[in-house]
VOTITOR-199965 format. One record per residue: residue number from 1; residue in three letters; x, y, z of N, C-alpha, C in turn. Coordinates in steps of 0.02 Angstrom, whole numbers, m for minus. Atoms other than C-alpha are relative to their C-alpha. Layout:
<pts>
{k = NUM, r = ala, nc1 = X, nc2 = Y, nc3 = Z, cac1 = X, cac2 = Y, cac3 = Z, cc1 = X, cc2 = Y, cc3 = Z}
...
</pts>
This chain:
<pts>
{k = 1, r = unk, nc1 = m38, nc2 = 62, nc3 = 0, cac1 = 155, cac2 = 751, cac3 = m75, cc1 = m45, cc2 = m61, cc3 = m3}
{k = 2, r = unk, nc1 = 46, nc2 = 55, nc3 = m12, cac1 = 6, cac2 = 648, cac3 = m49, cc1 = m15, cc2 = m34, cc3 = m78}
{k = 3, r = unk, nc1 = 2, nc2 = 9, nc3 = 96, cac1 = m28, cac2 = 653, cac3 = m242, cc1 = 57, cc2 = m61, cc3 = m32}
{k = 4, r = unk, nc1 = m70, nc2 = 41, nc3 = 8, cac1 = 141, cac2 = 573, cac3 = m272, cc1 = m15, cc2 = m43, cc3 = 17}
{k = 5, r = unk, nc1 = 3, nc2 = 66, nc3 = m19, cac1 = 127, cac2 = 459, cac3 = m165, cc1 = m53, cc2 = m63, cc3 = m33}
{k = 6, r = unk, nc1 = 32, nc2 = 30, nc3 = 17, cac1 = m29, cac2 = 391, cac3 = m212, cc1 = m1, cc2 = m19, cc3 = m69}
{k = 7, r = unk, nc1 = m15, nc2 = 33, nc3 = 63, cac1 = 5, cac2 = 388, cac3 = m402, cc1 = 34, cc2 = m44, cc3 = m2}
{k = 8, r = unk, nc1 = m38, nc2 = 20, nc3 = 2, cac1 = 133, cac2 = 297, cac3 = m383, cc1 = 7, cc2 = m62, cc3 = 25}
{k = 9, r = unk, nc1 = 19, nc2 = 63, nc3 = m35, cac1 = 58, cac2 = 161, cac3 = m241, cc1 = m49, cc2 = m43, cc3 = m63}
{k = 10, r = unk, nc1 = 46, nc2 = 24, nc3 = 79, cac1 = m61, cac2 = 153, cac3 = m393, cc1 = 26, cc2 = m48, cc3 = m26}
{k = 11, r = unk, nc1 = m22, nc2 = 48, nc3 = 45, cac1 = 55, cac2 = 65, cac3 = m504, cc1 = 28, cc2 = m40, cc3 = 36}
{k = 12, r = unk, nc1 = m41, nc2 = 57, nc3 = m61, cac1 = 142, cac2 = m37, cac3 = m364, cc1 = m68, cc2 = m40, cc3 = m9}
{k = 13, r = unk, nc1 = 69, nc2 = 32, nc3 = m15, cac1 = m38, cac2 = m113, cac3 = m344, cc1 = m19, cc2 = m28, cc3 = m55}
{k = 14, r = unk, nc1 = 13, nc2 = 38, nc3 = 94, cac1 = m76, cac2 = m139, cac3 = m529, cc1 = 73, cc2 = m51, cc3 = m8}
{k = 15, r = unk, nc1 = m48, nc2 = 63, nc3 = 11, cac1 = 85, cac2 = m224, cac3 = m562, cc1 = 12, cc2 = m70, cc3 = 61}
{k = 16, r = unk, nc1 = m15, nc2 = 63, nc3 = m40, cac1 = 81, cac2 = m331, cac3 = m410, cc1 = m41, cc2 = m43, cc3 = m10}
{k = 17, r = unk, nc1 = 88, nc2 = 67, nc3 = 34, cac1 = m115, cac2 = m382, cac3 = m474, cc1 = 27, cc2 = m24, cc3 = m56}
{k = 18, r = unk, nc1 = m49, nc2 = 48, nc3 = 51, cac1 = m19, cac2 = m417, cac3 = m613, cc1 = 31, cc2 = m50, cc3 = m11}
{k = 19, r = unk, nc1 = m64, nc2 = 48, nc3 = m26, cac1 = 110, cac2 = m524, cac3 = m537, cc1 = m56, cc2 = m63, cc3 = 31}
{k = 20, r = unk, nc1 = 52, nc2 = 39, nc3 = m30, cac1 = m32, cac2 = m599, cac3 = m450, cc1 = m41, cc2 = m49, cc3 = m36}
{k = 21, r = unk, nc1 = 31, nc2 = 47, nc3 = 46, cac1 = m130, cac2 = m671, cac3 = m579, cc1 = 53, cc2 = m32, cc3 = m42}
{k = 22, r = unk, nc1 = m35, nc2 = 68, nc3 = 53, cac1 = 22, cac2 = m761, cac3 = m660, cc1 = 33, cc2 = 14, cc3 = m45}
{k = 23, r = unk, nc1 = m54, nc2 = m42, nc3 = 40, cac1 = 76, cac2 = m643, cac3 = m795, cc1 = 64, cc2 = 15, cc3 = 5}
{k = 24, r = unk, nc1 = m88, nc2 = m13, nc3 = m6, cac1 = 257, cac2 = m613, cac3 = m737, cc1 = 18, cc2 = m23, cc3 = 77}
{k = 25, r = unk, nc1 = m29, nc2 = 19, nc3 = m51, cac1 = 371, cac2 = m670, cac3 = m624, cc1 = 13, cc2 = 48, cc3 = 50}
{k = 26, r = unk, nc1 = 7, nc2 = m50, nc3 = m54, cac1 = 367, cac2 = m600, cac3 = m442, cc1 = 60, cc2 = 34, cc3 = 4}
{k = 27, r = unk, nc1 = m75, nc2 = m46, nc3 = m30, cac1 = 551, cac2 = m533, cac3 = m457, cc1 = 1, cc2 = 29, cc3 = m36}
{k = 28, r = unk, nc1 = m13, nc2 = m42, nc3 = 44, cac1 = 517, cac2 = m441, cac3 = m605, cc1 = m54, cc2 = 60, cc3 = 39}
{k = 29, r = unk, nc1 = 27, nc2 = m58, nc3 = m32, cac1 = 393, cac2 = m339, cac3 = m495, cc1 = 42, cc2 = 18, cc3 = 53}
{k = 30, r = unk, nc1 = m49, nc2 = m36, nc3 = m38, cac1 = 524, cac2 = m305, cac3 = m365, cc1 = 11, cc2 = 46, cc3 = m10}
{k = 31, r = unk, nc1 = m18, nc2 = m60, nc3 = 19, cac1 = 596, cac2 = m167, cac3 = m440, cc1 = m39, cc2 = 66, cc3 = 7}
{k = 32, r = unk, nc1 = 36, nc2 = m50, nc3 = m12, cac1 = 456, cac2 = m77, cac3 = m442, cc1 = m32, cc2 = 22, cc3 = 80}
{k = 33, r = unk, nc1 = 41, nc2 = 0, nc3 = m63, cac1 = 392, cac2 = m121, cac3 = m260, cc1 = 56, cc2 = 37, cc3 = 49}
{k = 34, r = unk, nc1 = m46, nc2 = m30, nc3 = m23, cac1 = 572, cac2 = m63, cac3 = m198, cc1 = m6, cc2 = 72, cc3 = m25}
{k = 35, r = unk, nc1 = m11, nc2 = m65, nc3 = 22, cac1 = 578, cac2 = 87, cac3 = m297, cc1 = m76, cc2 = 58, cc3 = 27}
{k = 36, r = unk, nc1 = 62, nc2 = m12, nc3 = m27, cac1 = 395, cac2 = 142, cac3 = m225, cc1 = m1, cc2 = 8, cc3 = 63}
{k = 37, r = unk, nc1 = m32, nc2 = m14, nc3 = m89, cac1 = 447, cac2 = 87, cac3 = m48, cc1 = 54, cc2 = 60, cc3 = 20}
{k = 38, r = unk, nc1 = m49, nc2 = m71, nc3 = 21, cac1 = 596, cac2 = 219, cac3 = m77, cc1 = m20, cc2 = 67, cc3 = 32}
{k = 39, r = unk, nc1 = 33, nc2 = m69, nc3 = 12, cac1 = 477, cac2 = 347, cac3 = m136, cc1 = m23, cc2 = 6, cc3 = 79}
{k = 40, r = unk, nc1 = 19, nc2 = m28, nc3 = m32, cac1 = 385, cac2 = 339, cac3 = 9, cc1 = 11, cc2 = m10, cc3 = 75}
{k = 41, r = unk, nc1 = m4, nc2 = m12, nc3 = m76, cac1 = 471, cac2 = 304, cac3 = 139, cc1 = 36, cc2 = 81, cc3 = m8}
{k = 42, r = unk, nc1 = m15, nc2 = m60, nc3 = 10, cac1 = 563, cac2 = 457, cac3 = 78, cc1 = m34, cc2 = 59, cc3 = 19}
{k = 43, r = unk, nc1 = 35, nc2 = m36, nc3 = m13, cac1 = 415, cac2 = 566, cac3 = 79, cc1 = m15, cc2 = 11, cc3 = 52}
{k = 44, r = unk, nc1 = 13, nc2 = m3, nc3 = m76, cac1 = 369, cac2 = 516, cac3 = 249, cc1 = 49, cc2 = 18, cc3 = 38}
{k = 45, r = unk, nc1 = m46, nc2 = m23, nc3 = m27, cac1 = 527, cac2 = 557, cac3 = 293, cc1 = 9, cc2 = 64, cc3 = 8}
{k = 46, r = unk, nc1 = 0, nc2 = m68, nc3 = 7, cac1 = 515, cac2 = 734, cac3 = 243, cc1 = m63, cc2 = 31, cc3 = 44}
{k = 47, r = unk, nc1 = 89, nc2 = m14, nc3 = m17, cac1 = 315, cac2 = 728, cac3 = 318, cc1 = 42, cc2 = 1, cc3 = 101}
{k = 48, r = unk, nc1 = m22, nc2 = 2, nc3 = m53, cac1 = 435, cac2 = 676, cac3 = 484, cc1 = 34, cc2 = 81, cc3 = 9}
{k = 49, r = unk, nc1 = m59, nc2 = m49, nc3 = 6, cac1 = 562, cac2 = 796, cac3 = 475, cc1 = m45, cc2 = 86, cc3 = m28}
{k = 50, r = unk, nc1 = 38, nc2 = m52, nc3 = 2, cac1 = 419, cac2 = 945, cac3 = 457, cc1 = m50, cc2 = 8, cc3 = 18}
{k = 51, r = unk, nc1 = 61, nc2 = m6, nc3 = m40, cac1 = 290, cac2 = 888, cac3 = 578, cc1 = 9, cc2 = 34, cc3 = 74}
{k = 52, r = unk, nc1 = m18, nc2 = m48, nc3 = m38, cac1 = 258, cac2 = 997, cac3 = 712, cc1 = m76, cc2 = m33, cc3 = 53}
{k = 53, r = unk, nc1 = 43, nc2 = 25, nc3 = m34, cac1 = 112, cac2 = 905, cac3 = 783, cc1 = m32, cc2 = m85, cc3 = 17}
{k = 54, r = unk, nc1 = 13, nc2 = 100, nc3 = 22, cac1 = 52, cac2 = 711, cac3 = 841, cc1 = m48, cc2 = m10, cc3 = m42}
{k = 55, r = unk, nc1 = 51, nc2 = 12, nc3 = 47, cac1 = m80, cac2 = 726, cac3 = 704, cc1 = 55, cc2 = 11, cc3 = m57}
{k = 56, r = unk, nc1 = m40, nc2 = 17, nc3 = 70, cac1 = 60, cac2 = 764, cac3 = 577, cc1 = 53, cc2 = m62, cc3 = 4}
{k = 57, r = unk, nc1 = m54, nc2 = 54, nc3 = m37, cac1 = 180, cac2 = 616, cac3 = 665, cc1 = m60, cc2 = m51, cc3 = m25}
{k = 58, r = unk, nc1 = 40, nc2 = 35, nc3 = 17, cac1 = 18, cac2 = 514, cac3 = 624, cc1 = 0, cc2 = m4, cc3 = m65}
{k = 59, r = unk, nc1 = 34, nc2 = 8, nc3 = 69, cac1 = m16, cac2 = 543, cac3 = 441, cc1 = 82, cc2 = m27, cc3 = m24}
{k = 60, r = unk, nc1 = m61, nc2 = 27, nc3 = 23, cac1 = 166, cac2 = 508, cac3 = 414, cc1 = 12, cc2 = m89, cc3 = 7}
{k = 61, r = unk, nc1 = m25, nc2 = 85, nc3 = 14, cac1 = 169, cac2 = 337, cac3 = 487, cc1 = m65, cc2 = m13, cc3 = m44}
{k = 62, r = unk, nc1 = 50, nc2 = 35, nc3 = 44, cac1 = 13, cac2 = 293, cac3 = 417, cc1 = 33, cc2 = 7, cc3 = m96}
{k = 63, r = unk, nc1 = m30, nc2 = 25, nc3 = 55, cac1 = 115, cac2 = 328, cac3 = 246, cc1 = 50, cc2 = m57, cc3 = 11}
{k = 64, r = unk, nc1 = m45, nc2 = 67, nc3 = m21, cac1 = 254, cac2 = 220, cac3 = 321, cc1 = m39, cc2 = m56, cc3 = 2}
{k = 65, r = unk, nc1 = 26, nc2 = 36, nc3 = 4, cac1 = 139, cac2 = 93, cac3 = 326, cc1 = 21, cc2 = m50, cc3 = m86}
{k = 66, r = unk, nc1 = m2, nc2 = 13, nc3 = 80, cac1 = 129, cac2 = 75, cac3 = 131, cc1 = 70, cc2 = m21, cc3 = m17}
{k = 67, r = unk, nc1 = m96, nc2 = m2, nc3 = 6, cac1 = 339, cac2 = 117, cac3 = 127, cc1 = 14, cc2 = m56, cc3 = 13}
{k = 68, r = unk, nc1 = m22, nc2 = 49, nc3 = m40, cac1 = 368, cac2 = m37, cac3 = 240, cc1 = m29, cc2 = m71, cc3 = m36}
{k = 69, r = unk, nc1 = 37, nc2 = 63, nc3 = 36, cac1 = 230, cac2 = m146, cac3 = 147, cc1 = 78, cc2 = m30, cc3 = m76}
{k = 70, r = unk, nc1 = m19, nc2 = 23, nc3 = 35, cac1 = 307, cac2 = m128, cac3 = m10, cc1 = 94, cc2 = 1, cc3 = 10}
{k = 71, r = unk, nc1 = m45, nc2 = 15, nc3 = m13, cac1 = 487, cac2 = m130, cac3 = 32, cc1 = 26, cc2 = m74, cc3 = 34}
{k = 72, r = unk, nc1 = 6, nc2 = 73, nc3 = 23, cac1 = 463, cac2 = m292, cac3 = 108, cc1 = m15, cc2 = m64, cc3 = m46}
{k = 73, r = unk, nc1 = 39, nc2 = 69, nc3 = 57, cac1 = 365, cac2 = m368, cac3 = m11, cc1 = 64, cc2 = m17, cc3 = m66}
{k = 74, r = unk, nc1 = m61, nc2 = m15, nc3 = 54, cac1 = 532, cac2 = m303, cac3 = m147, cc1 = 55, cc2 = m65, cc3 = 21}
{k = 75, r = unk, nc1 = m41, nc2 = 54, nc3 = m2, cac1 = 644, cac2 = m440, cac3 = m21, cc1 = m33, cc2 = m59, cc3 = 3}
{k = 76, r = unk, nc1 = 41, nc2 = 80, nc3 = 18, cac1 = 504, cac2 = m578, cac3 = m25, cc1 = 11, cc2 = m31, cc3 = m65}
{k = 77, r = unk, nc1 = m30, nc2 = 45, nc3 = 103, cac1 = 530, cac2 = m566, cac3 = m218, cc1 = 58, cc2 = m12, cc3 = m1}
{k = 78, r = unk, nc1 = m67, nc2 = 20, nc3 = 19, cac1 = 687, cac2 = m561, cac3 = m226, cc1 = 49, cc2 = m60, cc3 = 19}
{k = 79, r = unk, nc1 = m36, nc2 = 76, nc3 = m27, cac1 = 751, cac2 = m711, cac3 = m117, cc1 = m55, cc2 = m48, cc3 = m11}
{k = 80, r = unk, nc1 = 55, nc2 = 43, nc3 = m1, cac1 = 571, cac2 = m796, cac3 = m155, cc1 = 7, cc2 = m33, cc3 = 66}
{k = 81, r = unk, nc1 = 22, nc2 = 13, nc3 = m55, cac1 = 550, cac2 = m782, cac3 = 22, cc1 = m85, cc2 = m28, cc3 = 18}
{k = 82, r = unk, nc1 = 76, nc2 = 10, nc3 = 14, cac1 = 369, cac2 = m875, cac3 = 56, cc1 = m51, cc2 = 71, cc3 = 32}
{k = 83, r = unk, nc1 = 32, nc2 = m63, nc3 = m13, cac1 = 315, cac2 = m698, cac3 = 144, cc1 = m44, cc2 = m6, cc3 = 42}
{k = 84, r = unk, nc1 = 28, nc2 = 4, nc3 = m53, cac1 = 243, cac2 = m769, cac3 = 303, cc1 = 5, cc2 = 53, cc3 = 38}
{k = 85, r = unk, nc1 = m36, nc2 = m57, nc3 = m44, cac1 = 334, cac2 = m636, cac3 = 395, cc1 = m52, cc2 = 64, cc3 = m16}
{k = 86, r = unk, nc1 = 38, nc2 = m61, nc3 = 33, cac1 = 233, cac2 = m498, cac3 = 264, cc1 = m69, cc2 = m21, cc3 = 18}
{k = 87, r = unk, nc1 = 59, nc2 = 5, nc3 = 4, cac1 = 71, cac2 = m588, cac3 = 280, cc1 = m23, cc2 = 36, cc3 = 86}
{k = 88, r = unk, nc1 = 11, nc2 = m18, nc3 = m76, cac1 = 85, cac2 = m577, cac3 = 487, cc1 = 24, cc2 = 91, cc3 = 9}
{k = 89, r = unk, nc1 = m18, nc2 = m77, nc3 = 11, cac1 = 156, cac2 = m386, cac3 = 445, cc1 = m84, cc2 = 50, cc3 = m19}
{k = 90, r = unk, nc1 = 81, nc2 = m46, nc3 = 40, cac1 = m15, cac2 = m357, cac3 = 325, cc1 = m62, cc2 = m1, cc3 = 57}
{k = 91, r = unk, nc1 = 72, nc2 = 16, nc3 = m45, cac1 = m138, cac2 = m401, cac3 = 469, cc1 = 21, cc2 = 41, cc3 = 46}
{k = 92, r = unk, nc1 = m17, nc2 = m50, nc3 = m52, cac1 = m43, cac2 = m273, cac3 = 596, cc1 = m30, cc2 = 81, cc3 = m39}
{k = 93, r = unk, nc1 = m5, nc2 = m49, nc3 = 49, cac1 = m66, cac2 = m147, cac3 = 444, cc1 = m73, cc2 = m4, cc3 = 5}
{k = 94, r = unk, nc1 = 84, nc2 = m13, nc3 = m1, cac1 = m249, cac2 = m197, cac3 = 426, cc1 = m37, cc2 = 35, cc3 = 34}
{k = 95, r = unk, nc1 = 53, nc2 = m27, nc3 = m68, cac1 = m316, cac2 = m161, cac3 = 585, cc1 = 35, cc2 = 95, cc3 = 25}
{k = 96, r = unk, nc1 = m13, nc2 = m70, nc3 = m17, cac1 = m196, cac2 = 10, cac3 = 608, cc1 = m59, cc2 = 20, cc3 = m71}
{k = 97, r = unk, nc1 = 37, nc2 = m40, nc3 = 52, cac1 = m278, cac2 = 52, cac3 = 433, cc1 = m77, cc2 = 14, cc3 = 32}
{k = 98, r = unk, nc1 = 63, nc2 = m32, nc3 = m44, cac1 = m442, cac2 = 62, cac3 = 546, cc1 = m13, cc2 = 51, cc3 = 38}
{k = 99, r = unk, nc1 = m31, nc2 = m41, nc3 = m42, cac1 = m367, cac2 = 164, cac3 = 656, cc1 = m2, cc2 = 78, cc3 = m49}
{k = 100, r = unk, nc1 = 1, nc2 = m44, nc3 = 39, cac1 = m331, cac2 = 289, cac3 = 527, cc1 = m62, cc2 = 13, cc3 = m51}
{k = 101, r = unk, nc1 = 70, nc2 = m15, nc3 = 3, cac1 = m516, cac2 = 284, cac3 = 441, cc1 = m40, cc2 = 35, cc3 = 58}
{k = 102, r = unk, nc1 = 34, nc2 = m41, nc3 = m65, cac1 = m581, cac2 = 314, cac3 = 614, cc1 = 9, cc2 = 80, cc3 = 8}
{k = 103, r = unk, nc1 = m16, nc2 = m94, nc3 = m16, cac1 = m485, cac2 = 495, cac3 = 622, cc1 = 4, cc2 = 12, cc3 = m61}
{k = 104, r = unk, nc1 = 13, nc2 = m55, nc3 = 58, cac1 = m497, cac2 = 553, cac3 = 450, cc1 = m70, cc2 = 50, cc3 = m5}
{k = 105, r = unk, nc1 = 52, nc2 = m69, nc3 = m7, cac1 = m608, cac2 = 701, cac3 = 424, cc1 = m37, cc2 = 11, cc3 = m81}
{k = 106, r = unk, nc1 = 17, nc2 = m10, nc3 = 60, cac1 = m651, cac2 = 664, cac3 = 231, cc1 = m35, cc2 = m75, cc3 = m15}
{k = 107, r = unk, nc1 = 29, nc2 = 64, nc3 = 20, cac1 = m783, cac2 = 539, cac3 = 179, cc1 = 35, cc2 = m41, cc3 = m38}
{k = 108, r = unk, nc1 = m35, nc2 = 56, nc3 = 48, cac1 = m681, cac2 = 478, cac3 = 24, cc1 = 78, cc2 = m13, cc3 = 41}
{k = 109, r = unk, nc1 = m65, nc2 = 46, nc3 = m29, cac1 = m516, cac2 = 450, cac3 = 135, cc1 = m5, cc2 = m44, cc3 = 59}
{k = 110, r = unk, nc1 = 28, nc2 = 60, nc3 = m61, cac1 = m605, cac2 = 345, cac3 = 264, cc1 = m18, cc2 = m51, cc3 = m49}
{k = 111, r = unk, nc1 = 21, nc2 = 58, nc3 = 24, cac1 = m678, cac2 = 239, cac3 = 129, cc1 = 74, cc2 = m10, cc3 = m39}
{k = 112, r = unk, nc1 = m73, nc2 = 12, nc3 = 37, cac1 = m494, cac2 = 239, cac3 = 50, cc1 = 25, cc2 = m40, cc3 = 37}
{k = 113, r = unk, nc1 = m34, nc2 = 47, nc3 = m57, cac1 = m434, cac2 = 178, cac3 = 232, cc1 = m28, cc2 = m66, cc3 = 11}
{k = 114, r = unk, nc1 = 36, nc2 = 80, nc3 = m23, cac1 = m563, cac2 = 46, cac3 = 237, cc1 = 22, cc2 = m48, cc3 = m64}
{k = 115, r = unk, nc1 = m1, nc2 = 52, nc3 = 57, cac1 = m542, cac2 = m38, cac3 = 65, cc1 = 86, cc2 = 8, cc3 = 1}
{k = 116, r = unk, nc1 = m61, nc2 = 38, nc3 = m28, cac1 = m342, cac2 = m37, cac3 = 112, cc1 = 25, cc2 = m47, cc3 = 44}
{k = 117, r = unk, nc1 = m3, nc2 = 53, nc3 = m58, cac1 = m369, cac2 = m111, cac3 = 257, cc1 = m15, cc2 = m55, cc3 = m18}
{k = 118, r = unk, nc1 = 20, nc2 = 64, nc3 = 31, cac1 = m464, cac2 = m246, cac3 = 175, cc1 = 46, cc2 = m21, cc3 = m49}
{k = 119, r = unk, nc1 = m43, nc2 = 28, nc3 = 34, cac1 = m339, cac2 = m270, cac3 = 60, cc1 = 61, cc2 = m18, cc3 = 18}
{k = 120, r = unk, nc1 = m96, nc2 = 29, nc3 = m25, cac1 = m182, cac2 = m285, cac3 = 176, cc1 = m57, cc2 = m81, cc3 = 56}
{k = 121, r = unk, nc1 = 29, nc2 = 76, nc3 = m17, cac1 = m321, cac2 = m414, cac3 = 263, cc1 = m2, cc2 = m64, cc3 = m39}
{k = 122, r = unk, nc1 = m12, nc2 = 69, nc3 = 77, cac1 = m322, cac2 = m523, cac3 = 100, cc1 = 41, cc2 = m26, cc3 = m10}
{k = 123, r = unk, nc1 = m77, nc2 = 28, nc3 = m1, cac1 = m139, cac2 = m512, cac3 = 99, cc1 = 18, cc2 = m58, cc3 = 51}
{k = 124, r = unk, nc1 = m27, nc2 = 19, nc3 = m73, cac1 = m121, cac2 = m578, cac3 = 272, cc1 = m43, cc2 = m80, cc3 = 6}
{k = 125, r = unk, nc1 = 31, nc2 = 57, nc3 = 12, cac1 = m248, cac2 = m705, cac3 = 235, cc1 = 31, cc2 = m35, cc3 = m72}
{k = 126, r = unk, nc1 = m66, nc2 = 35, nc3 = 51, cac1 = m148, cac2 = m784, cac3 = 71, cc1 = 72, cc2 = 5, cc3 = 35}
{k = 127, r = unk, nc1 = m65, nc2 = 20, nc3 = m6, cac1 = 14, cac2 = m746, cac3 = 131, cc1 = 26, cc2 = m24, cc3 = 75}
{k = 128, r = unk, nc1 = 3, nc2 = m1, nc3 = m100, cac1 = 9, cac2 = m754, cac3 = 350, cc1 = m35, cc2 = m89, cc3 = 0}
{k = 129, r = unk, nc1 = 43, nc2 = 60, nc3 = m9, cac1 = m134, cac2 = m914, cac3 = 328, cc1 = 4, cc2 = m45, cc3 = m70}
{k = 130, r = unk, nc1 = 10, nc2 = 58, nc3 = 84, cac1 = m97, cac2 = m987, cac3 = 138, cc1 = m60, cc2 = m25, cc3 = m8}
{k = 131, r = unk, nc1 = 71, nc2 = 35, nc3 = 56, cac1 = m282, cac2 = m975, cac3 = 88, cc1 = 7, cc2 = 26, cc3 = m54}
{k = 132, r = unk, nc1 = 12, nc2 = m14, nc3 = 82, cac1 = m309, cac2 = m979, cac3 = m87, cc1 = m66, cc2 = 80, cc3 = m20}
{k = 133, r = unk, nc1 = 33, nc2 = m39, nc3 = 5, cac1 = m391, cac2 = m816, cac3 = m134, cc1 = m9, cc2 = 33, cc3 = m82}
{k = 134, r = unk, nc1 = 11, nc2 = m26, nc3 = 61, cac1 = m441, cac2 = m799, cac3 = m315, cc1 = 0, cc2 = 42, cc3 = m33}
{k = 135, r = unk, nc1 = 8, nc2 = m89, nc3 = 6, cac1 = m503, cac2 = m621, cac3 = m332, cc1 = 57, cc2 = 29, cc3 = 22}
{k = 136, r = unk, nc1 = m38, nc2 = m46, nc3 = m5, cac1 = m362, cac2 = m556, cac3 = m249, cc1 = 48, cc2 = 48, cc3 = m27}
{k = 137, r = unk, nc1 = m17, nc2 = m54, nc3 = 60, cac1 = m273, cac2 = m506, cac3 = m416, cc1 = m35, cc2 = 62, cc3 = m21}
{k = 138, r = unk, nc1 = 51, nc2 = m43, nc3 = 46, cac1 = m404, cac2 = m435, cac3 = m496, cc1 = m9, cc2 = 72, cc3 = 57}
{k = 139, r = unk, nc1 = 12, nc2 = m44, nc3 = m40, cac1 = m448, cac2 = m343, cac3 = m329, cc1 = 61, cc2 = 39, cc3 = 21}
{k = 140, r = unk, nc1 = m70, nc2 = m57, nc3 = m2, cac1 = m273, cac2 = m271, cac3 = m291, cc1 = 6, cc2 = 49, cc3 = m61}
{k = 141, r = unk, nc1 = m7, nc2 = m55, nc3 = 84, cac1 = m281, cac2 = m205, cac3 = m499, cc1 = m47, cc2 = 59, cc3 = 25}
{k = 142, r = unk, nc1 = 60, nc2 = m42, nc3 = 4, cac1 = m449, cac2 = m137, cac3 = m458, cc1 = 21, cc2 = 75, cc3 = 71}
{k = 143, r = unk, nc1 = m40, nc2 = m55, nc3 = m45, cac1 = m380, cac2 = m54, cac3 = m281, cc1 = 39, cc2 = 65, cc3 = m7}
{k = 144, r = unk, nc1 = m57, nc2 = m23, nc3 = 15, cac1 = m235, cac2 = m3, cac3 = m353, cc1 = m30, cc2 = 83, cc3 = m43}
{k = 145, r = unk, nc1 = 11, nc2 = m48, nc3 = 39, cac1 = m317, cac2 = 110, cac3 = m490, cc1 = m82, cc2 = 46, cc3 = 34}
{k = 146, r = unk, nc1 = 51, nc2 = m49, nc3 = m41, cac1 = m487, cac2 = 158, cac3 = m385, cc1 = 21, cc2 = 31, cc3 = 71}
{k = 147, r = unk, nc1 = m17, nc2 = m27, nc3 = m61, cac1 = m394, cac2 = 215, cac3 = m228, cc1 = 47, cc2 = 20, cc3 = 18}
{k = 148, r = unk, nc1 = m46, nc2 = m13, nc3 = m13, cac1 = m238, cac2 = 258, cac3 = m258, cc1 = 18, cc2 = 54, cc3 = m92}
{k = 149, r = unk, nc1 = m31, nc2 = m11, nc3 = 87, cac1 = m199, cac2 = 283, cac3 = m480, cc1 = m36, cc2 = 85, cc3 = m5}
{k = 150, r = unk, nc1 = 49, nc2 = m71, nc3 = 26, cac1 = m352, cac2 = 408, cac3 = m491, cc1 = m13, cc2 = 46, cc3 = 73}
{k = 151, r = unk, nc1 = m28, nc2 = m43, nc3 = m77, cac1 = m346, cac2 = 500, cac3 = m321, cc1 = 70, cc2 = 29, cc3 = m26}
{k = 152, r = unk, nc1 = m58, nc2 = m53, nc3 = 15, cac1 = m164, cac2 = 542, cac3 = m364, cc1 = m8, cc2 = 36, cc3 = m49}
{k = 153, r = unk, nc1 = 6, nc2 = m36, nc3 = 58, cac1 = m198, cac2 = 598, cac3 = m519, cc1 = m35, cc2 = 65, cc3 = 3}
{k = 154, r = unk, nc1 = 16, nc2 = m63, nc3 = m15, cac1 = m346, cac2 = 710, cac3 = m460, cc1 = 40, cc2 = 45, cc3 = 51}
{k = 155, r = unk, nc1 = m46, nc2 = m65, nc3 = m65, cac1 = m231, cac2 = 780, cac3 = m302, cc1 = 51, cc2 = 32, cc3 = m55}
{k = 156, r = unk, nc1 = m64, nc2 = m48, nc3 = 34, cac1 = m89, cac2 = 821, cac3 = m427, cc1 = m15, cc2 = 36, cc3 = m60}
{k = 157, r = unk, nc1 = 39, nc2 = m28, nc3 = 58, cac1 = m220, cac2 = 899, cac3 = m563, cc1 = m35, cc2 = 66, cc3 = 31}
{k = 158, r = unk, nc1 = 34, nc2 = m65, nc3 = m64, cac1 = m291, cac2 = 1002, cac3 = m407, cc1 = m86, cc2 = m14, cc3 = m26}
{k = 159, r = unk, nc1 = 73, nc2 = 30, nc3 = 11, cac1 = m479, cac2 = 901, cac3 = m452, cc1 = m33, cc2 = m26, cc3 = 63}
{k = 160, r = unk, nc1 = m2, nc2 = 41, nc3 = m64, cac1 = m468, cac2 = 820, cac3 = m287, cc1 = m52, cc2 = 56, cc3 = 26}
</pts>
């Protein structure tokens, strides 16, 4: 399921760097940030509903994390809410995403947890503090497809 998920956070991430740099309007990425939130709160739902231990109750929210991100972010676009609420959301997300680097057991999903974390910190800093953050397109595209696009791809290719 992890595969899924992550392909899929993939393109949520690319189209929002998208949205980000100016190219399209933020409600035309909605659709996709809802339909993503969906997916995975879904998944985690199933990751709930077949955990049998607090280490599997863990990896689940830590997907909920993502579920909740982008599902909010789907009603920020849509009412062009200013997303104070998400920015002060992304900085609770940041610092759990530490949390979850700390206990992973695989070099490349600790450095996965860290460069998410830093990126729900970026959020939280533009959208929580309204600083201007330039890179942050480019760096959500780049996220999007180094830590999430190609990771799913190898988990659901069995390369991983």
């Amino acid at each position: 399921m992890l595969g899924i998920a992550l392909f899929f956070i993939g393109v949520v991430l690319i189209v929002n760097g998208v949205g980000l740099s100016g190219r399209m309007d933020a409600r035309d990425s909605a659709p996709v940030n809802l339909l993503v939130g969906l997916l995975a709160l879904f998944l985690n739902a199933v990751g709930i509903l077949r955990a049998d231990t607090d280490p599997d109750f863990f990896d689940a929210a830590g997907g909920l994390l993502f579920a909740f991100t982008y599902l909010y972010l789907a009603v920020v676009q849509w009412w062009a809410l200013k997303g104070v609420g998400l920015g002060w959301y992304c900085l609770f997300v940041a610092v759990s995403a530490l949390a979850f680097a700390a206990t992973a057991g695989d070099v490349r999903v600790i450095a996965m947890w860290l460069v998410w974390s830093s990126l729900w910190f970026f959020f939280f800093l533009a959208l929580g503090l309204g600083k201007q953050l330039r890179f942050l397109a480019a760096y959500t595209v780049l996220v999007g497809i180094v830590t999430c696009w190609i990771p799913g791809l190898m988990l659901l290719t069995g390369k991983w």
